[in-house]
PDB file of N, CA, C and O in Angstrom:
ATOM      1  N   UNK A   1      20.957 -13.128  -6.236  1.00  0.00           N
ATOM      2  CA  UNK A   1      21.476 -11.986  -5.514  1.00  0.00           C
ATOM      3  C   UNK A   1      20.335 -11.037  -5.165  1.00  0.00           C
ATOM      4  O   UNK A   1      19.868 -10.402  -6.111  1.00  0.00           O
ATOM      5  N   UNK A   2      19.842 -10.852  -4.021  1.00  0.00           N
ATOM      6  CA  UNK A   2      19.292  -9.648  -3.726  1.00  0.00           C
ATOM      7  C   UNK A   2      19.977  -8.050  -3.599  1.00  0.00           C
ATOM      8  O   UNK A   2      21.129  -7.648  -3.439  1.00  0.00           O
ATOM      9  N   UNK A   3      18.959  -7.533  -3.719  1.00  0.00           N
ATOM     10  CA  UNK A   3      18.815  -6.151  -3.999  1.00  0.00           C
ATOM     11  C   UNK A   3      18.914  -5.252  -2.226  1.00  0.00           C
ATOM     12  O   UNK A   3      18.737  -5.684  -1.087  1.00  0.00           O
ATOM     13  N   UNK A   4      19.193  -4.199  -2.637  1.00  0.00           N
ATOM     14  CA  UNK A   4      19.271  -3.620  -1.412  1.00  0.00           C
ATOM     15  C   UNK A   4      17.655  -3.658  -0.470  1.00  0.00           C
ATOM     16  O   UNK A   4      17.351  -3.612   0.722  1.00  0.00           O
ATOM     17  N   UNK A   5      16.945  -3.763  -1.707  1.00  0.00           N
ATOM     18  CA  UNK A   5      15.095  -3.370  -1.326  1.00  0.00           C
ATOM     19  C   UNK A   5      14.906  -4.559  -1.009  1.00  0.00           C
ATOM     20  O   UNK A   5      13.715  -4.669  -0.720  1.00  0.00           O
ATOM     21  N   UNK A   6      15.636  -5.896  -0.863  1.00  0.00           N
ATOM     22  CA  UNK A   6      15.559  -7.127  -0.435  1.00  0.00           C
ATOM     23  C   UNK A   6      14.788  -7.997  -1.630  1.00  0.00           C
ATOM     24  O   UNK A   6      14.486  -9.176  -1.443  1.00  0.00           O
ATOM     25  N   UNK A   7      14.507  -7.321  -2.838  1.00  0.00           N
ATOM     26  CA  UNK A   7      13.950  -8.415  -4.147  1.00  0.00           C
ATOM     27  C   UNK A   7      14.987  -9.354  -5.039  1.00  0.00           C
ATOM     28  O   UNK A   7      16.190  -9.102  -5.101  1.00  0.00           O
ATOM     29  N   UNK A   8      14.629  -9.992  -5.428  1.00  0.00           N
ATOM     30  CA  UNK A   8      15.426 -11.050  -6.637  1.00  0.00           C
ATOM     31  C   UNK A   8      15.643 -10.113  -7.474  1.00  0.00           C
ATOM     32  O   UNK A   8      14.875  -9.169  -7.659  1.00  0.00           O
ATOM     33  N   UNK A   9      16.946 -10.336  -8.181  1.00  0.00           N
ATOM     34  CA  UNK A   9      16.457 -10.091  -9.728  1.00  0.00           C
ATOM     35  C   UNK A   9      15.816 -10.187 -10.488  1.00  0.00           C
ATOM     36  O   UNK A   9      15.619  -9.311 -11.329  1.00  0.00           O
ATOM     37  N   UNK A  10      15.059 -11.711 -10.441  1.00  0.00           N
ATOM     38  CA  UNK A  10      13.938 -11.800 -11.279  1.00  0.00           C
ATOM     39  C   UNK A  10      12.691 -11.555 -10.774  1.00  0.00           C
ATOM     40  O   UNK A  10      11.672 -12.134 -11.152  1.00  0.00           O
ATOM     41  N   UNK A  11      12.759 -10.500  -9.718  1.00  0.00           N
ATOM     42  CA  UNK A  11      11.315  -9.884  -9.135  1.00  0.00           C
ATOM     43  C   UNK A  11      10.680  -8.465 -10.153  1.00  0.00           C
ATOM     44  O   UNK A  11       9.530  -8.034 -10.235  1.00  0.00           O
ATOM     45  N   UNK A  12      12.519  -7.798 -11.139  1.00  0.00           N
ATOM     46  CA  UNK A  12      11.841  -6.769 -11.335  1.00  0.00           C
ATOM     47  C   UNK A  12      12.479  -6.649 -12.828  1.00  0.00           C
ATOM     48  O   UNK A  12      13.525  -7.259 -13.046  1.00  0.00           O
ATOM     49  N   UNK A  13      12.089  -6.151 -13.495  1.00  0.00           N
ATOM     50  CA  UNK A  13      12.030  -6.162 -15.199  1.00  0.00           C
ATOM     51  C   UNK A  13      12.296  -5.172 -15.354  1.00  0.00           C
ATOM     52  O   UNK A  13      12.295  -4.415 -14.384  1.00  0.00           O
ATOM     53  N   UNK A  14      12.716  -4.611 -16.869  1.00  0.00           N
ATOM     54  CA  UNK A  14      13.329  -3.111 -17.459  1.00  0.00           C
ATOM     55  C   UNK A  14      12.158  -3.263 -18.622  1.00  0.00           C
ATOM     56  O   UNK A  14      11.896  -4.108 -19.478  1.00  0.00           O
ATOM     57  N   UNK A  15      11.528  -1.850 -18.151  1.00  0.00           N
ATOM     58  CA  UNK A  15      10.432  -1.387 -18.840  1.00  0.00           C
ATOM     59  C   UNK A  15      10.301   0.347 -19.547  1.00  0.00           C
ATOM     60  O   UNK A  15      10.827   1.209 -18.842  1.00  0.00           O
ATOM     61  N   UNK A  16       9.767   0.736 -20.606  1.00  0.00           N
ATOM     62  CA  UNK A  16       9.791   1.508 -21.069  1.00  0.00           C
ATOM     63  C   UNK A  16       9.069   2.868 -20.297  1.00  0.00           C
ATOM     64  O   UNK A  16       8.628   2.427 -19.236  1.00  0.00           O
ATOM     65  N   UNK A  17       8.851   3.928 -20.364  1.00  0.00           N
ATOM     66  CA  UNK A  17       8.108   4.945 -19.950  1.00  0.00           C
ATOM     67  C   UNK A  17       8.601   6.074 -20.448  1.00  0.00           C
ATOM     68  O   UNK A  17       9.692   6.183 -21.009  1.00  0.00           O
ATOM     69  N   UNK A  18       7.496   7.277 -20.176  1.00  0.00           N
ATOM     70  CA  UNK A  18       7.621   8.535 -20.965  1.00  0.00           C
ATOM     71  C   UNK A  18       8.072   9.578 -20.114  1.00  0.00           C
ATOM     72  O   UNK A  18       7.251   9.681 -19.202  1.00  0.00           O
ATOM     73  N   UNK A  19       8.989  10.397 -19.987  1.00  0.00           N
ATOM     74  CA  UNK A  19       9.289  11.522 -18.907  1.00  0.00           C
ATOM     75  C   UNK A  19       8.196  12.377 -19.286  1.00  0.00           C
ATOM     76  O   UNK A  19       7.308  12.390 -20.137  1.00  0.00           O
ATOM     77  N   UNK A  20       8.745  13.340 -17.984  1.00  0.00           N
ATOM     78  CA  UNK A  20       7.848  14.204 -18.110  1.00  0.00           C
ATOM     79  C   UNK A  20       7.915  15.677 -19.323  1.00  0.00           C
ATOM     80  O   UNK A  20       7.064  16.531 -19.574  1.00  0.00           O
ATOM     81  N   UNK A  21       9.589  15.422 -19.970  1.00  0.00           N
ATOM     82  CA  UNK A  21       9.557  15.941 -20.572  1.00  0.00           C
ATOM     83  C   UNK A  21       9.175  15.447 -21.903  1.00  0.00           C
ATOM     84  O   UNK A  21       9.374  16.042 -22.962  1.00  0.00           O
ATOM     85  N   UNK A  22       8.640  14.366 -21.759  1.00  0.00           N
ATOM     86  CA  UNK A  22       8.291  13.722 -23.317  1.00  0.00           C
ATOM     87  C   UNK A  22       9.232  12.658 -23.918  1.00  0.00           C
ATOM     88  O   UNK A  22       9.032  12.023 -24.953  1.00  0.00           O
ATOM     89  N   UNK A  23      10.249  12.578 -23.123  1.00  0.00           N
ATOM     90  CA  UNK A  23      11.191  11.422 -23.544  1.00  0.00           C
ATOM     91  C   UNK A  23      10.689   9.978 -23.247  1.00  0.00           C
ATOM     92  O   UNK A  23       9.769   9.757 -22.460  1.00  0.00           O
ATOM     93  N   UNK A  24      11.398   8.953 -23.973  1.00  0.00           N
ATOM     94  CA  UNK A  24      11.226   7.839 -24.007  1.00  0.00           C
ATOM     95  C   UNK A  24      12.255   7.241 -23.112  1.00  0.00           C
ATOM     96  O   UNK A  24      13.331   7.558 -23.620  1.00  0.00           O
ATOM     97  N   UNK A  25      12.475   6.537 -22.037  1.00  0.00           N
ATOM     98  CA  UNK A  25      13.387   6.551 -20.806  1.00  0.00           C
ATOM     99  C   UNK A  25      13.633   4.708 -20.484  1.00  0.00           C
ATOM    100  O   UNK A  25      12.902   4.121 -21.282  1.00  0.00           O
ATOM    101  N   UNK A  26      14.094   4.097 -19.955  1.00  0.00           N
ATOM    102  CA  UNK A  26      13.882   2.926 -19.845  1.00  0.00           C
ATOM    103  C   UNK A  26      14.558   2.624 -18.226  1.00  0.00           C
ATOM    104  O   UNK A  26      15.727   2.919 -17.975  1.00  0.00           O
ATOM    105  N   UNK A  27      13.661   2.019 -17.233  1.00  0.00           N
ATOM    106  CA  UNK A  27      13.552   2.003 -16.048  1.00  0.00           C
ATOM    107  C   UNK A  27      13.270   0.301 -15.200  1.00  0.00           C
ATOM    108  O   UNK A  27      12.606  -0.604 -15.704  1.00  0.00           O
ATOM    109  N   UNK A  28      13.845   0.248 -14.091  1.00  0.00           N
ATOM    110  CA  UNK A  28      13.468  -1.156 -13.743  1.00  0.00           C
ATOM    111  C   UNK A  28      12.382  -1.138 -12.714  1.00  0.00           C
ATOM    112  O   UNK A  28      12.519  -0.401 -11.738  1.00  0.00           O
ATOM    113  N   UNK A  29      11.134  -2.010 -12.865  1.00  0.00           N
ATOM    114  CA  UNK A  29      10.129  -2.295 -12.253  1.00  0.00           C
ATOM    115  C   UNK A  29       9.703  -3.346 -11.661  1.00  0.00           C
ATOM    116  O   UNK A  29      10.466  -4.271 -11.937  1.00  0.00           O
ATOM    117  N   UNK A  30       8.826  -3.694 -10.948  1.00  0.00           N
ATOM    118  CA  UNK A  30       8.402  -4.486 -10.439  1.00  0.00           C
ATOM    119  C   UNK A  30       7.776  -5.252 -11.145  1.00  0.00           C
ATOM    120  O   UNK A  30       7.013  -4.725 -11.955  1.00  0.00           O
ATOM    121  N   UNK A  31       7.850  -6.604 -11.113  1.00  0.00           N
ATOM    122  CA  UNK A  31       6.800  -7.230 -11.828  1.00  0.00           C
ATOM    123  C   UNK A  31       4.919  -7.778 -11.775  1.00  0.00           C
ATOM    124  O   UNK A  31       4.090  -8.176 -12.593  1.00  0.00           O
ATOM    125  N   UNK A  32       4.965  -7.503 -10.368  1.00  0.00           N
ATOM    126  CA  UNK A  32       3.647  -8.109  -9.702  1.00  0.00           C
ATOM    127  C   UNK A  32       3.025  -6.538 -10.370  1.00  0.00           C
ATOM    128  O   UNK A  32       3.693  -5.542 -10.648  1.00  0.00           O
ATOM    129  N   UNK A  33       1.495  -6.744 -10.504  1.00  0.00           N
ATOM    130  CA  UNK A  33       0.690  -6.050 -11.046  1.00  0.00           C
ATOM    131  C   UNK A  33       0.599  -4.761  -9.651  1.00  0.00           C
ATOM    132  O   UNK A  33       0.526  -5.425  -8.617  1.00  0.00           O
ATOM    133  N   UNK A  34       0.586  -3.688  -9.399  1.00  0.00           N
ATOM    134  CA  UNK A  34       0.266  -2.784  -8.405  1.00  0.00           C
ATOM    135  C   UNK A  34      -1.243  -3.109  -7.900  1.00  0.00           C
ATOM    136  O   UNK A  34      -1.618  -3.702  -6.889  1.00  0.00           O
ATOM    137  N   UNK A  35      -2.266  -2.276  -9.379  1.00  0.00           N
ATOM    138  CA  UNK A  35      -3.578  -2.337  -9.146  1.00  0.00           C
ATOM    139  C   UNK A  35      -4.316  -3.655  -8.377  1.00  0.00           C
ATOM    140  O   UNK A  35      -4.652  -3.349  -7.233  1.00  0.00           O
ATOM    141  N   UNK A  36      -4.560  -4.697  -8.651  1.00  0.00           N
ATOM    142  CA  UNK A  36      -4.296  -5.866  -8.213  1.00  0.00           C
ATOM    143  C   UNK A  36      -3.808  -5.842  -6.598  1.00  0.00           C
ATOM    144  O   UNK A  36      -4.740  -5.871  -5.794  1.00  0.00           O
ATOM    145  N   UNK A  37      -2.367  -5.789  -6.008  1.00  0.00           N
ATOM    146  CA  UNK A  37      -2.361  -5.590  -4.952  1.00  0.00           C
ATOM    147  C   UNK A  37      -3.123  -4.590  -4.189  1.00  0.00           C
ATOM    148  O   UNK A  37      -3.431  -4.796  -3.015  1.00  0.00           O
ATOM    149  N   UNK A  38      -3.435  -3.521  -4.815  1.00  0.00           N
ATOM    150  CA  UNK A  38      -4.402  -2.681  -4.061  1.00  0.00           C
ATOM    151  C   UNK A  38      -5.076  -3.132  -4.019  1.00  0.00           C
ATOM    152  O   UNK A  38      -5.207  -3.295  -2.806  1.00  0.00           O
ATOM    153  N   UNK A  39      -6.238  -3.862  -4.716  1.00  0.00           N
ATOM    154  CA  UNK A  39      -7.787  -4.148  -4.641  1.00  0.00           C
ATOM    155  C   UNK A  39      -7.327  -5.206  -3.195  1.00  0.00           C
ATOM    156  O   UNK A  39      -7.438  -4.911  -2.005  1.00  0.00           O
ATOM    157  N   UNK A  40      -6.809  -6.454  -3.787  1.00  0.00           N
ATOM    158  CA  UNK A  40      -6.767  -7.382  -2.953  1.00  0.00           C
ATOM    159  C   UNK A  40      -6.561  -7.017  -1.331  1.00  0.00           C
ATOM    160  O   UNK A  40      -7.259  -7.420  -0.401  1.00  0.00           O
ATOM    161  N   UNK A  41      -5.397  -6.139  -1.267  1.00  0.00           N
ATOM    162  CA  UNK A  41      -4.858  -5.500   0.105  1.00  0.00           C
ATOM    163  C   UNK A  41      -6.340  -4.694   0.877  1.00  0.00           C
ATOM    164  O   UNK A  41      -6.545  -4.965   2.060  1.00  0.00           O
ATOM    165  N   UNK A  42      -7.150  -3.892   0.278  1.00  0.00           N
ATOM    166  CA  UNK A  42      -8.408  -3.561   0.001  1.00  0.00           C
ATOM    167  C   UNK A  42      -9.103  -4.112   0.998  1.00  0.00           C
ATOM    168  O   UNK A  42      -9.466  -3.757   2.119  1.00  0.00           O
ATOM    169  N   UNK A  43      -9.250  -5.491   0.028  1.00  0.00           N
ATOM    170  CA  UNK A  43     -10.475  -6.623   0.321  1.00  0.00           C
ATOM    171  C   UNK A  43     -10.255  -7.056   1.542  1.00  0.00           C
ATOM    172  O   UNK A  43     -11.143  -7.240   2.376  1.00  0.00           O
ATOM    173  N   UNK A  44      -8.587  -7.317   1.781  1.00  0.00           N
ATOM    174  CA  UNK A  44      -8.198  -8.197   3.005  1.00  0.00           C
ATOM    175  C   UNK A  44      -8.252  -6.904   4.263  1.00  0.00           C
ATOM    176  O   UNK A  44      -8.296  -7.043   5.486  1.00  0.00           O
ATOM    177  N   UNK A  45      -8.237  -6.155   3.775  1.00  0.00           N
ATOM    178  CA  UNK A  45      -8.095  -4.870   5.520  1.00  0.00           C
ATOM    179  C   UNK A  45      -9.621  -5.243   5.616  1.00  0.00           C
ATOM    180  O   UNK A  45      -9.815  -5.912   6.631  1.00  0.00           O
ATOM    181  N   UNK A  46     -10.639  -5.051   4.965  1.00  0.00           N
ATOM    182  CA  UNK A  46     -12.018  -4.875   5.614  1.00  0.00           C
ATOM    183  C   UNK A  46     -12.416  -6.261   5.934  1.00  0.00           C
ATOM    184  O   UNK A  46     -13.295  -6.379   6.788  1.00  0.00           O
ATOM    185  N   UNK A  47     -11.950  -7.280   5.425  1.00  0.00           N
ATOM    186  CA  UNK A  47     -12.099  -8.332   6.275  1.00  0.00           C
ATOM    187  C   UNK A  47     -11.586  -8.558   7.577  1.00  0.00           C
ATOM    188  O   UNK A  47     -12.187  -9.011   8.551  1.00  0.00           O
ATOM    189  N   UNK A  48     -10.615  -8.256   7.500  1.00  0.00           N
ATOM    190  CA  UNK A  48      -9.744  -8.207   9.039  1.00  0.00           C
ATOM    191  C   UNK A  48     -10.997  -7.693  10.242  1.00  0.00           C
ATOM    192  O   UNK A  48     -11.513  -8.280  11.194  1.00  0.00           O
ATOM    193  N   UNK A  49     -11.229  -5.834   9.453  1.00  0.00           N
ATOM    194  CA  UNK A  49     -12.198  -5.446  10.147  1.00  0.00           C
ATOM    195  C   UNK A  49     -13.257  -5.808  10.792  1.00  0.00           C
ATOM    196  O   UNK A  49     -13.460  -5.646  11.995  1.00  0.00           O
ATOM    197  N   UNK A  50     -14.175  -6.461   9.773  1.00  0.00           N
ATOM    198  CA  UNK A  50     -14.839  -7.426  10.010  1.00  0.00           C
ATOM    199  C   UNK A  50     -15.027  -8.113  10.825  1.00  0.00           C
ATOM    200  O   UNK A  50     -15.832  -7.967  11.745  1.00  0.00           O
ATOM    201  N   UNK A  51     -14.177  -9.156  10.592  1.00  0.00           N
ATOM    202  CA  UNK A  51     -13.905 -10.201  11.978  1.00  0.00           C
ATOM    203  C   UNK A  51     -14.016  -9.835  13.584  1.00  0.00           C
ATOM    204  O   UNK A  51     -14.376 -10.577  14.498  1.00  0.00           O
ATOM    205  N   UNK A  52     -13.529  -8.244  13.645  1.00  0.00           N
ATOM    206  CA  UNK A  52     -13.609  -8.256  15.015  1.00  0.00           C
ATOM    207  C   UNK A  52     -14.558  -7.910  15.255  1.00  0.00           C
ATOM    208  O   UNK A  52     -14.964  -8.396  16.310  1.00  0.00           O
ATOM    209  N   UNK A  53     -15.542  -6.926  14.566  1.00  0.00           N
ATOM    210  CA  UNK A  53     -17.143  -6.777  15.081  1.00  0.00           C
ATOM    211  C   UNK A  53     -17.599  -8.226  15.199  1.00  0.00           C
ATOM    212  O   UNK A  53     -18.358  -8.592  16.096  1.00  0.00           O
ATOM    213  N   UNK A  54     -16.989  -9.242  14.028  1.00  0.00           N
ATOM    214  CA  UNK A  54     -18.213 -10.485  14.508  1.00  0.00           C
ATOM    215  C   UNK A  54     -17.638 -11.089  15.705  1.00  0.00           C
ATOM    216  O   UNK A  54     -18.548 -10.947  16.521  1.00  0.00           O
ATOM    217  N   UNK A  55     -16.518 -11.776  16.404  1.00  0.00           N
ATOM    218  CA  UNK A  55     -15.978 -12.312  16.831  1.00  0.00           C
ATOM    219  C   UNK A  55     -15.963 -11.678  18.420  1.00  0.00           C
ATOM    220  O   UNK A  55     -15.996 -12.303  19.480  1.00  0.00           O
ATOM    221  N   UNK A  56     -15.897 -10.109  18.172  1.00  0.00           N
ATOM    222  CA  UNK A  56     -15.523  -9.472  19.554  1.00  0.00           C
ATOM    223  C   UNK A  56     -14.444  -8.524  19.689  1.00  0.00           C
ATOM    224  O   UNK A  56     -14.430  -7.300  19.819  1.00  0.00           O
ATOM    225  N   UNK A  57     -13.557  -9.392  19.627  1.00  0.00           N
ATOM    226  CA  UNK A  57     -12.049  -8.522  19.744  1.00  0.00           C
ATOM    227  C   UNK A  57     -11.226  -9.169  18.668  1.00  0.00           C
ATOM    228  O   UNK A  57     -11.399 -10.356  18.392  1.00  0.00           O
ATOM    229  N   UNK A  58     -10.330  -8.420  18.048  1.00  0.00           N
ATOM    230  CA  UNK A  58      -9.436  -8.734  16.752  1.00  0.00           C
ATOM    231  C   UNK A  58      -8.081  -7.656  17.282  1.00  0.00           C
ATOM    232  O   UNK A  58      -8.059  -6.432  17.413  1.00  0.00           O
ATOM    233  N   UNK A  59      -7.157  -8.558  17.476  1.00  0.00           N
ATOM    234  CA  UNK A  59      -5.786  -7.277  17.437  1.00  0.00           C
ATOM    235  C   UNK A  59      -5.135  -6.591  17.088  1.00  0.00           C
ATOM    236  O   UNK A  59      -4.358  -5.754  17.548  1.00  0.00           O
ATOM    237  N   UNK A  60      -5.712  -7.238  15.394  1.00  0.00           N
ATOM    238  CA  UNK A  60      -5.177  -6.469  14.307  1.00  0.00           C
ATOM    239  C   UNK A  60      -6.220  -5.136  14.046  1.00  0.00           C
ATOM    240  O   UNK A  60      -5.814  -4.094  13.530  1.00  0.00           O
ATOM    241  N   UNK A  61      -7.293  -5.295  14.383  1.00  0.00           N
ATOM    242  CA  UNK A  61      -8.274  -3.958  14.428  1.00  0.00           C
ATOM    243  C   UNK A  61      -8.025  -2.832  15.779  1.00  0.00           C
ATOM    244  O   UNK A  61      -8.368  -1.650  15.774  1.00  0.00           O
ATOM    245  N   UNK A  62      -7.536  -3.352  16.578  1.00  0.00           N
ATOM    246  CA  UNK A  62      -6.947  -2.564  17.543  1.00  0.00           C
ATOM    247  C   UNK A  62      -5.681  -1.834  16.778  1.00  0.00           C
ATOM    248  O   UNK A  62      -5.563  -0.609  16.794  1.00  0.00           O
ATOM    249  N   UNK A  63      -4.822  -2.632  16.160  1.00  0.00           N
ATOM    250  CA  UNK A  63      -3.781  -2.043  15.897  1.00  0.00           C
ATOM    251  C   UNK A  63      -3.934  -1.192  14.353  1.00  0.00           C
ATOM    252  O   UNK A  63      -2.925  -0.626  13.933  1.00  0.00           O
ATOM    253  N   UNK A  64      -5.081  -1.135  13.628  1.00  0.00           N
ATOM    254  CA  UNK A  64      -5.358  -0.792  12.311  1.00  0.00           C
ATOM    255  C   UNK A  64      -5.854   0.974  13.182  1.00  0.00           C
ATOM    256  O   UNK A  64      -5.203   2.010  13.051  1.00  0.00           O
ATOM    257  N   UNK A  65      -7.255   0.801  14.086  1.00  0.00           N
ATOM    258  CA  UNK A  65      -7.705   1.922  14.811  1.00  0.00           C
ATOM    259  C   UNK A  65      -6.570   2.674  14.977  1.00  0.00           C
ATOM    260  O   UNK A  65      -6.494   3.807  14.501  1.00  0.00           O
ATOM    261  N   UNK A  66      -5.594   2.118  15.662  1.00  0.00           N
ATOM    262  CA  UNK A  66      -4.657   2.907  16.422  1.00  0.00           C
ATOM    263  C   UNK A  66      -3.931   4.031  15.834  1.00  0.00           C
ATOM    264  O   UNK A  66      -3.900   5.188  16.255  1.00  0.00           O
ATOM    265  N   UNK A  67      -3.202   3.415  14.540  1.00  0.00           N
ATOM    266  CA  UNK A  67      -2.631   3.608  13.455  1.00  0.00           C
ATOM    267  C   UNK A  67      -3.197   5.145  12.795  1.00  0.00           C
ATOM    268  O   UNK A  67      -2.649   6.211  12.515  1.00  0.00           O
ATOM    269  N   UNK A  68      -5.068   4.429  12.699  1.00  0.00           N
ATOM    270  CA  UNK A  68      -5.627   5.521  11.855  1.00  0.00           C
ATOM    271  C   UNK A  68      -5.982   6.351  12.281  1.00  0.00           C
ATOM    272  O   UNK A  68      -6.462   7.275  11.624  1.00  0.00           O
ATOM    273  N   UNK A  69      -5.809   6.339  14.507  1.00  0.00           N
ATOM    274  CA  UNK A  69      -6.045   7.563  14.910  1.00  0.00           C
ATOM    275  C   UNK A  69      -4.815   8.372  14.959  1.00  0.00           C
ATOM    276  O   UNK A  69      -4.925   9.574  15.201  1.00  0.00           O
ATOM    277  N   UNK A  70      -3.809   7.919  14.782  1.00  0.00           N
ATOM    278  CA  UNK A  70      -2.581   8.783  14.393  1.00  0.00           C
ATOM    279  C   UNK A  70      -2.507   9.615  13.473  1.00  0.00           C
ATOM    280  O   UNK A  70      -2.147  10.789  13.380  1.00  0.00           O
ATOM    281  N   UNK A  71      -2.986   8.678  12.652  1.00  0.00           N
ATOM    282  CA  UNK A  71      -2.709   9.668  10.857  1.00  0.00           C
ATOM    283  C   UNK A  71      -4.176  10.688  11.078  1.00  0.00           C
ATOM    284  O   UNK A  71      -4.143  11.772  10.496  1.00  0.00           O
ATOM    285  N   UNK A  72      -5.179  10.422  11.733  1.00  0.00           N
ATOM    286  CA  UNK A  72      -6.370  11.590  11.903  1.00  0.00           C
ATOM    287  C   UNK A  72      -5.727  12.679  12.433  1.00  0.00           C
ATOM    288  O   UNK A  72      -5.780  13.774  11.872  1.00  0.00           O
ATOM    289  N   UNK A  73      -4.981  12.455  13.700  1.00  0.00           N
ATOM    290  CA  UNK A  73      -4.575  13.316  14.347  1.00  0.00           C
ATOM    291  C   UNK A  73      -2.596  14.215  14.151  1.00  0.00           C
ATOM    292  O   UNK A  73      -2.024  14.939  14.966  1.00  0.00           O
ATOM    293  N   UNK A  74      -2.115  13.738  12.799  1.00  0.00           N
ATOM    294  CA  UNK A  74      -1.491  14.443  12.370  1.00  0.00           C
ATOM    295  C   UNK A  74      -1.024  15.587  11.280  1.00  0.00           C
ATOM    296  O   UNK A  74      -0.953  15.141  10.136  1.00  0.00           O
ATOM    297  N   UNK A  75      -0.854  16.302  11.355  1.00  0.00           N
ATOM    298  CA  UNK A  75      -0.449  17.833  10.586  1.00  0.00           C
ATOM    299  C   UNK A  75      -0.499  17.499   9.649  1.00  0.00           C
ATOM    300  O   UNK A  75      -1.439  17.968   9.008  1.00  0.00           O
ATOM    301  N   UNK A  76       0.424  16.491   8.903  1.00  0.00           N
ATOM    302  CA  UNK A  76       1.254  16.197   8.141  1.00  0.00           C
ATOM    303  C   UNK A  76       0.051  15.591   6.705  1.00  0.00           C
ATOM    304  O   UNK A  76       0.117  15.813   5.496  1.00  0.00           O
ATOM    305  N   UNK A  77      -1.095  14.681   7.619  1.00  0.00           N
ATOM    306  CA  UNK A  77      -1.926  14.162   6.961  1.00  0.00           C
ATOM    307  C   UNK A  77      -3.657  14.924   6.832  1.00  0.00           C
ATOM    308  O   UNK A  77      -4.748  14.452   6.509  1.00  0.00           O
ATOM    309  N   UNK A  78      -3.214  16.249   7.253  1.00  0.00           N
ATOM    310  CA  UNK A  78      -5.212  16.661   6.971  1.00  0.00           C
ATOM    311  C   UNK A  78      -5.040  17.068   6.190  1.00  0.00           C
ATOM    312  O   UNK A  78      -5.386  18.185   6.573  1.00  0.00           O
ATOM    313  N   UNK A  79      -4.586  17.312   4.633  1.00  0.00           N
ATOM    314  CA  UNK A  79      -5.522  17.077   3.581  1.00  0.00           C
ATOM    315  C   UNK A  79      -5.518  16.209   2.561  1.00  0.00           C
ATOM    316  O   UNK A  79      -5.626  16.273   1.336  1.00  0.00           O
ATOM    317  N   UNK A  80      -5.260  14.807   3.938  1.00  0.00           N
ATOM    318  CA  UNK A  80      -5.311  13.465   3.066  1.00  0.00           C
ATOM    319  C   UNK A  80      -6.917  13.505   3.286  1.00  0.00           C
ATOM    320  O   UNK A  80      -7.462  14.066   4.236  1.00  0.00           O
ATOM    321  N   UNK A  81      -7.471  12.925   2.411  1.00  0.00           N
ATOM    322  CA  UNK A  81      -8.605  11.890   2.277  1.00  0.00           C
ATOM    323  C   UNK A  81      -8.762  10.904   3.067  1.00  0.00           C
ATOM    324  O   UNK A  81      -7.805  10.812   3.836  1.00  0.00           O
ATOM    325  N   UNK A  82      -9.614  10.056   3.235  1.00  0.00           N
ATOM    326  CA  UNK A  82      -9.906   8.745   4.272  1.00  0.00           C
ATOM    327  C   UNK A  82      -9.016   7.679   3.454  1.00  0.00           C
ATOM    328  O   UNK A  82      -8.201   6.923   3.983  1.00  0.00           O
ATOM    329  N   UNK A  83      -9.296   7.739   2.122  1.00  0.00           N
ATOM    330  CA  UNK A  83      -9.283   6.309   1.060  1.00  0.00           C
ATOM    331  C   UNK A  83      -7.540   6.847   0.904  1.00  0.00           C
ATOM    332  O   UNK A  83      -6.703   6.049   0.482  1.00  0.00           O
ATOM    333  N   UNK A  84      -7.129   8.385   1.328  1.00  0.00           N
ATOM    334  CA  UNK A  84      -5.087   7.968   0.896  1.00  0.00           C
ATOM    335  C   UNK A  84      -4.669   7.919   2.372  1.00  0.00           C
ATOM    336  O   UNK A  84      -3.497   7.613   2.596  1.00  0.00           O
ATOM    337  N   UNK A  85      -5.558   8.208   3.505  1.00  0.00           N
ATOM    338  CA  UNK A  85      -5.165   7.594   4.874  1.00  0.00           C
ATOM    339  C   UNK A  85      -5.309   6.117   4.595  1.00  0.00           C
ATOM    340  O   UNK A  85      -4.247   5.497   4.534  1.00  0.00           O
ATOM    341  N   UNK A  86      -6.635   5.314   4.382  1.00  0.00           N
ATOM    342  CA  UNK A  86      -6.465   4.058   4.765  1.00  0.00           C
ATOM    343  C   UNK A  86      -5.054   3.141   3.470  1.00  0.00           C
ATOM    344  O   UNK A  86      -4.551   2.069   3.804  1.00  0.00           O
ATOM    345  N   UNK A  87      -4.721   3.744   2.289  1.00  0.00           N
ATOM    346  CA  UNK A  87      -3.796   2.940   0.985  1.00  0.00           C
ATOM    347  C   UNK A  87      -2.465   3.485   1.998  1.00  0.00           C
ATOM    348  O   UNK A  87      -1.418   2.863   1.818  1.00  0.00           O
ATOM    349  N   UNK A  88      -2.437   4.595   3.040  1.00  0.00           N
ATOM    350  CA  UNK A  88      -0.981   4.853   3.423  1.00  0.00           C
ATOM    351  C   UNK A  88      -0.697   3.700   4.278  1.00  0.00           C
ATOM    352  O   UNK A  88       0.436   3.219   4.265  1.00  0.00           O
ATOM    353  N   UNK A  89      -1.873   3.075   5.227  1.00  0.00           N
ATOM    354  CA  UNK A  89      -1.606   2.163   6.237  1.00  0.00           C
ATOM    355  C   UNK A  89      -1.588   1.129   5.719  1.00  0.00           C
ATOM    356  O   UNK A  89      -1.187   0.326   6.562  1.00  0.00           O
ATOM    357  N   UNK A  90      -1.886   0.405   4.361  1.00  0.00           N
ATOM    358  CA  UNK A  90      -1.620  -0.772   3.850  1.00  0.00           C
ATOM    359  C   UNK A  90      -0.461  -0.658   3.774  1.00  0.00           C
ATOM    360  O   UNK A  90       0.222  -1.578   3.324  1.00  0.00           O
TER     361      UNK A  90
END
């Protein structure tokens, strides 16, 4: 049975954590590692990049530029950083 977020059940596990008021709480999570997808997601955008300086033209770097001249040029995002502009477009 999927989930409204479109995962399995056995995509996400019941795990412990601490509120913020200090309680001990028990919550359902994801199972794939986060950190991990970041690095990797990371690795794979600047390759993408990559490719189109070597190659010439890449469409996905057209469409990555495009993206990130949006988020440069909105309200909403100047006092993001470069590095929580580029983790928003992953």
């Amino acid at each position: 049975m999927e989930s409204r977020h479109g995962r399995r059940k056995g995509d996400t596990e019941m795990y412990e954590y601490t509120t913020k008021t200090g309680e001990t709480s028990l919550k359902r999570g994801i199972t794939y590692n986060p950190n991990l997808k970041a690095k990797l997601l990371g690795v794979f955008a600047s390759c993408v990049l990559k490719t189109g300086q070597r190659f010439g033209y890449n469409k996905y770097e057209d469409i990555y530029r495009d993206y990130r001249s949006s988020l440069d040029n909105s309200p909403k995002y100047n006092n993001k950083s470069d590095i929580n502009k580029h983790k928003i477009m992953l």
